[in-house]
Every structure is written in structure tokens, then in C-alpha cells.
N, C-alpha and C positions, 0 to 999 in steps of 0.2 A: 666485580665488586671493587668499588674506590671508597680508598681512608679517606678524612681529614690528617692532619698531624695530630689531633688529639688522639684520635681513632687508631691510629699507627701506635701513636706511643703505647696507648693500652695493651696492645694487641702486642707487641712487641717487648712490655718490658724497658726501652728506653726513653728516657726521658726527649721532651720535646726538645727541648736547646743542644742534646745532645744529635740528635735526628738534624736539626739547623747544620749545625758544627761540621759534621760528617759530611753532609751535601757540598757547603762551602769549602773542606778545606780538602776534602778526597773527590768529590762526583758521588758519592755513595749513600744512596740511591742517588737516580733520578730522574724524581718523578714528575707525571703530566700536571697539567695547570689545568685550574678554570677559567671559565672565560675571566672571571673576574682577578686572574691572577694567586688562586689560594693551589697549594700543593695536594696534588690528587696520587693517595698510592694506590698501589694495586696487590695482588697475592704475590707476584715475583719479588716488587718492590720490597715486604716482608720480610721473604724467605730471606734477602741479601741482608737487609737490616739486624736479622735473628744471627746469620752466618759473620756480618763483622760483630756483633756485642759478644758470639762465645769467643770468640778470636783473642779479642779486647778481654773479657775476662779472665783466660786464659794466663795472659799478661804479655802477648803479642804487642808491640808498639801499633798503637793506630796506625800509620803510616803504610807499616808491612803488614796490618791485617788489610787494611783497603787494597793493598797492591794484589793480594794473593784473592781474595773476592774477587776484585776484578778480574784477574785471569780466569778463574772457574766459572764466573757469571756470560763473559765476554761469549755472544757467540762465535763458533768456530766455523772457520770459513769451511766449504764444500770443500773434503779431500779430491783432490786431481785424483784419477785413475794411478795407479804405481807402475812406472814402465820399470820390468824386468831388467833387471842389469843382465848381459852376455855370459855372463860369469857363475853366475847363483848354477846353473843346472849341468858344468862340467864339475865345480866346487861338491856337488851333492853327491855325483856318481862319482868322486873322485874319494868322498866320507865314506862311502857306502860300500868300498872297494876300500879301505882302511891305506889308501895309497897316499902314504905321507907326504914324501917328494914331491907328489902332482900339488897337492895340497897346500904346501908351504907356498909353491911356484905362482900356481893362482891367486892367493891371499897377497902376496908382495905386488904382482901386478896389478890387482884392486887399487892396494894403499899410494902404488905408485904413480896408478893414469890418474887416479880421481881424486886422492886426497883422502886425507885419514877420517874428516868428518863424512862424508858420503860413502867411503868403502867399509868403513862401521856401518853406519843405516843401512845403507844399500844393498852391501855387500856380505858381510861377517857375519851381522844379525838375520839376514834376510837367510840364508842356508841353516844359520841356528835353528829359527822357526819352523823352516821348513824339515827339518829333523826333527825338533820337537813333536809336529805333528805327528811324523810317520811312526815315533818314537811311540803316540797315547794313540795311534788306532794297530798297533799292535804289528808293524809292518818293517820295525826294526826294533834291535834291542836297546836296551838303555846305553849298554857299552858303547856302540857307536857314538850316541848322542855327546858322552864324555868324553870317547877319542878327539871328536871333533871341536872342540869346546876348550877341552884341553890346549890343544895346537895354536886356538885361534886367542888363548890366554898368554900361549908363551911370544906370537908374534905383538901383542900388544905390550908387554911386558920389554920388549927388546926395544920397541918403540920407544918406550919411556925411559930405559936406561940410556938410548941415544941420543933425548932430546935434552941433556944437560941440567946445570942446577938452573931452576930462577931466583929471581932479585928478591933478597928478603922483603918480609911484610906478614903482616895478617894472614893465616894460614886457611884453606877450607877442609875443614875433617871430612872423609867421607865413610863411611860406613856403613854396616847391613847390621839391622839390630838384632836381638837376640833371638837365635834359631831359626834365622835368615840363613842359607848358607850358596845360595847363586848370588856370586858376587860380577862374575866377567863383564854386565853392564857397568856398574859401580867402577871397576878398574877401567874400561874403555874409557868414561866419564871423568876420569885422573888422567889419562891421556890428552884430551880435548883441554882439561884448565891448564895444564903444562904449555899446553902448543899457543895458552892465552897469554901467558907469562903469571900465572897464577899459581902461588903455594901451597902443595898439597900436603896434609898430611893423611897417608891412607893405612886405614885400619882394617879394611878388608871384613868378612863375615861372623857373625852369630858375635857379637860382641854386647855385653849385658849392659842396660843403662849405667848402671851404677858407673861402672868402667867411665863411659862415655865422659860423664856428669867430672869423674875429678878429672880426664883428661884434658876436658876445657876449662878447668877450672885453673891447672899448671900451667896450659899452655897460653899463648895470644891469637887465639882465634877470630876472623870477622864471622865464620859461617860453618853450621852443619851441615852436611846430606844424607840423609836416609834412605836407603832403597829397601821398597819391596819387591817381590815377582811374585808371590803368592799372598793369597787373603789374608792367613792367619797370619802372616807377618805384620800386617797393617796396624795390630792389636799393640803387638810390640815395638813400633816406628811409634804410635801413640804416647804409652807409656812412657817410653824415653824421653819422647818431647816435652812432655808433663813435669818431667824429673828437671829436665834443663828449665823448664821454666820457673818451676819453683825453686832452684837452684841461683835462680836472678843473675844467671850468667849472661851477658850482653853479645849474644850471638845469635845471628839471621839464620830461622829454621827453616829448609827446606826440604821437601820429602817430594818422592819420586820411585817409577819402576812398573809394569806393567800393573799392578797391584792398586794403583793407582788412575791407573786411565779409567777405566769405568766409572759412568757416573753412580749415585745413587747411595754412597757408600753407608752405612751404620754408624763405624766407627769414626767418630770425629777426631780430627787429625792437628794439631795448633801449630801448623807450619804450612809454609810457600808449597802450592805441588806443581813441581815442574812442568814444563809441557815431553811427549812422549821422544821425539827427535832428540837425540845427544847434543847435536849441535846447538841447537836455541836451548835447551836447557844449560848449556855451559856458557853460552852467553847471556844468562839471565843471570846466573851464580855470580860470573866475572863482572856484571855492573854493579851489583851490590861490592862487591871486595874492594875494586877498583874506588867505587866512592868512598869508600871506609878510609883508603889510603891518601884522599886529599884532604 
């Protein structure tokens, strides 16, 4: 099925000049031509139009709603196969055998061959998961799951107290909203914007909007982060953003955490969602901050 612009606007709710506007000064939509040159949309082209106008409603700055459409719209290239890191499957029997030493030993040598942003993905996360797993088919206990979690929060933690102050400026709150309470990605994620030279202030889990709303409101913020790991979280990452937004606070929302990779979601979100990788998502946070500071 192809619009006209008038046909779009209807169908959409936004005005034609506004539909113009968006094309011109974001890419957002766009769409095919006729021969004769008139704008042909399509149902995707829509669905994008519908997803920046609640954005924009919202009170997202055009700018950052078209950036954050675009990533969600943007097809994702074919995941490579994941080669196994050497490490994940001594790391696992080394959880699973509650062998702390060994543990500690393997985790340092991750952070040390490969770098904190790969031995996070690769490494940290990749035995979290895989405990998780064994954790929900009933093949170990939850304890575990916390022993190891725990370890791999204190070596990330040691990280960040070693990696010294950064240069003031514009700060990124990061946080887990309320009755959120897996934060270790979130703390990883304050690792990665430190190693950018980026100012963190981190509030860690289950913390209520309200909280959030005057925190930004005292401090000199460029950016939030919200993470979820579970669905029902996403409800309350929501909410919060809602509050900051009516709150007309001038801060770039960004939300992220497994809770978020899936497509399809219900719950509409009025903030940037990350991509799933630590690394590119702290380089997407650190070019927004970074700009704020010229």
C-alpha cells in the first residue's frame, strides 16, 4: 500500500509540512518517489512517522527523537556467529565449584588480555548468562548465581575506584528505576563512560522517579540512563521518563538493558534505547555529553 502526503498525514495524525520538515531536516521518513517525483509512503514509512510524532509529543526534542527512531528503525546488520572466549567455561566451573581465587584470577586476566570493554561482553557477561541459564532450568541454585555476580560487581567496582577522578562537566546519571534492582550492567556501563572521560553520577537500583526528577533538577546533568533486565521494569523506566519530561528538565533520555533488546514492545518508552553491547552503547551516551560540552 503507498500514501500520497496527504494520505500519510491523515493516516498519521501529522500535519503535511510537518512530514516535509522531518524528511528535510532529520531523513525521517524516507520515502519512494513516483515517477513523476510525488512522495510514495508505505506502512513502515507510518509506523516511523507515528513512532517520531509520540516521541515529539512526549516532549523529546525532534533532533533526539529522529536519532533514536533511526536506530530502532535502522536495519541491524546479521549477528557474526559469537566465538567463545577460552575463559567463559573454566570461569563457569570455577562459579559452580564457588572457587573464589580461581575466579578472581580468570576475571583479572579477561580485563587484562582484552580490555575492559570486551572482557565485560565477552567475558563477565557471557558466564553471567550462562549461569543465568542453568540458574532458570533448575541445574543450579540461585546462590550461585549471586556468588558470582557478586565477585564480578566487586572486580568492576575496583576498576572504577582505580580509574581516578574525570575532568568536570555535564554529568550522566545512571540508574535502575524503581524496583529494578540487577544493576551490575548499569555499574559496568559507569565503568565504560569513566574509561571515556565522562562524568558519572551513579545511583545504582530501584530508585523512584520522583527521587530521580529532583536529582536532575539540583544537579547539571547532560544525560539519563535507565536500565531495565526485566519487562516489568520497562513500565517504570517509562514512567520516570514521563516525569522528567514533564518536569522540562534539559536532559538526553536514554534507556537500555536486556528488557529492551526485544522488539515489539507495549510499553512506550520517550527515550534513546541503547544498542545491547556496553561498548557502543557508552559511545553513543559519550557523543551526546561530549557535544553538550562544546
Amino acid at each position: 500500500m503507498k500514501y500520497s502526503v496527504k494520505a500519510a498525514a491523515r493516516a498519521t495524525g501529522v500535519t503535511e509540512s510537518a512530514l516535509r520538515t522531518w524528511e528535510r531536516r532529520y531523513g525521517i521518513p524516507s520515502p519512494g518517489r513516483s515517477p513523476t517525483g510525488r512522495r510514495l509512503y508505505d506502512n513502515a514509512d507510518l509506523d516511523i512517522i507515528r513512532r517520531m510524532a509520540t516521541l515529539v509529543g512526549a516532549g523529546v526534542p525532534a533532533s533526539e527523537a529522529a536519532a533514536a527512531v533511526r536506530t530502532e528503525s535502522d536495519p541491524q546488520p546479521a549477528a557474526e556467529p559469537a566465538v567463545r572466549s577460552p575463559l567463559v567455561a573454566p570461569l563457569v566451573e570455577a562459579a559452580l565449584a564457588h572457587n573464589e581465587d580461581r575466579i578472581v584470577t580468570l576475571l583479572r586476566e579477561a580485563s587484562s588480555k582484552l580490555g575492559w570493554a570486551e572482557a565485560i561482553d565477552g567475558v563477565y557477561f557471557a558466564c553471567l548468562r550462562e549461569i543465568g541459564g542453568m540458574w532458570r532450568d533448575n541445574r543450579v541454585p540461585s546462590a550461585t548465581e549471586h556468588f558470582f555476580t557478586e565477585i564480578v560487581r566487586r572486580e568492576i567496582n575496583c576498576a572504577i575506584s582505580d580509574a581516578g577522578p574525570v575532568p568536570a562537566g555535564p554529568a550522566v546519571v545512571l540508574a535502575c528505576p524503581q524496583d529494578e534492582r540487577h544493576d551490575v550492567g548499569l555499574l559496568a556501563l559507569s565503568l565504560l563512560l569513566r574509561d571515556r572521560q565522562v562524568k558519572v553520577c551513579y545511583l545504582g537500583p530501584d530508585v523512584p522517579a520522583e527521587e530521580l526528577v529532583e536529582i536532575l533538577r539540583a544537579d547539571s546533568a547532560a544525560a539519563i540512563c535507565l536500565v531495565a533486565t526485566v519487562e516489568p521494569s520497562v513500565a517504570s523506566a517509562a514512567r520516570a521518563a514521563r516525569q522528567i519530561i514533564e518536569g522540562r528538565l534539559n536532559v538526553a533520555i536514554f534507556v537500555g538493558g536486556p528488557a529492551f533488546d526485544a522488539r515489539g514492545r507495549d510499553e512506550f518508552v520517550p527515550g534513546i534505547i541503547l544498542p545491547p553491547r556496553l561498548d557502543a552503547a557508552a559511545d553513543m551516551i559519550t557523543s551526546r555529553v561530549k557535544k553538550e560540552t562544546k
